[in-house]
N, C-alpha and C positions, 0 to 999 in steps of 0.2 A: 463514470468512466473517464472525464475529462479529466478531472483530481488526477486517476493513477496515470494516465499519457502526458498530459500538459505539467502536470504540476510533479509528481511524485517520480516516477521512470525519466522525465526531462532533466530533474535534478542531481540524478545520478552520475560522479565522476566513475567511468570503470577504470580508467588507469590507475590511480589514487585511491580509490575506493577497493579494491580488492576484491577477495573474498565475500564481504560484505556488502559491495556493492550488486554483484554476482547477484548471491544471494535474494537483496531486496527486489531484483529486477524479476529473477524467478517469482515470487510472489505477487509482485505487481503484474505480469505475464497472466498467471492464476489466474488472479482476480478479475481480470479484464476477461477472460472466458468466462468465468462461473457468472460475472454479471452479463454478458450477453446472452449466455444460457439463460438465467432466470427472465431476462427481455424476450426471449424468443418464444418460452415456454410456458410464459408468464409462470411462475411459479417464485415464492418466496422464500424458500428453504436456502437457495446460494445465494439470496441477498445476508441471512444471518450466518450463514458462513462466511463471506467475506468481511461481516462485522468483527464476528471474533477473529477472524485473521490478522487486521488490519489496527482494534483497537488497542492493542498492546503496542503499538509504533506511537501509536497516539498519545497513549499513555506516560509513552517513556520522552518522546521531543515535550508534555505537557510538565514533567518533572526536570527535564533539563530547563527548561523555560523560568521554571520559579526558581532556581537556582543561579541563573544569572545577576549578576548587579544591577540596580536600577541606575 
């Protein structure tokens, strides 16, 4: 939960970011319930939802990454 408040939703421009900015903050929103849900409920099912939510962000900053220049 730290990642998506400190790190991930902190990062966010919404002036400049747009739409898109919009966007990531709704899902980081999400996800910071469904993981407090599965904390309260203990339960693991909205831990792997917000895997698959989230690991396609992953994915995609891990492919801009190798594409940079060394």
């Amino acid at each position: 939960m730290r990642i998506l408040e400190e790190g991930l939703r902190a990062g966010l421009n919404m002036e400049a970011g747009g739409e898109l900015a919009r966007n990531l903050k709704s899902l980081y929103d999400y996800a910071t319930v469904r993981l407090t849900q599965a904390n309260l409920r203990k339960e693991s099912e909205p831990l792997d939802e917000v895997a698959r939510l989230i690991e396609p962000l992953r994915d995609a900053w891990n492919a801009i990454g190798d594409r940079l220049p060394s």
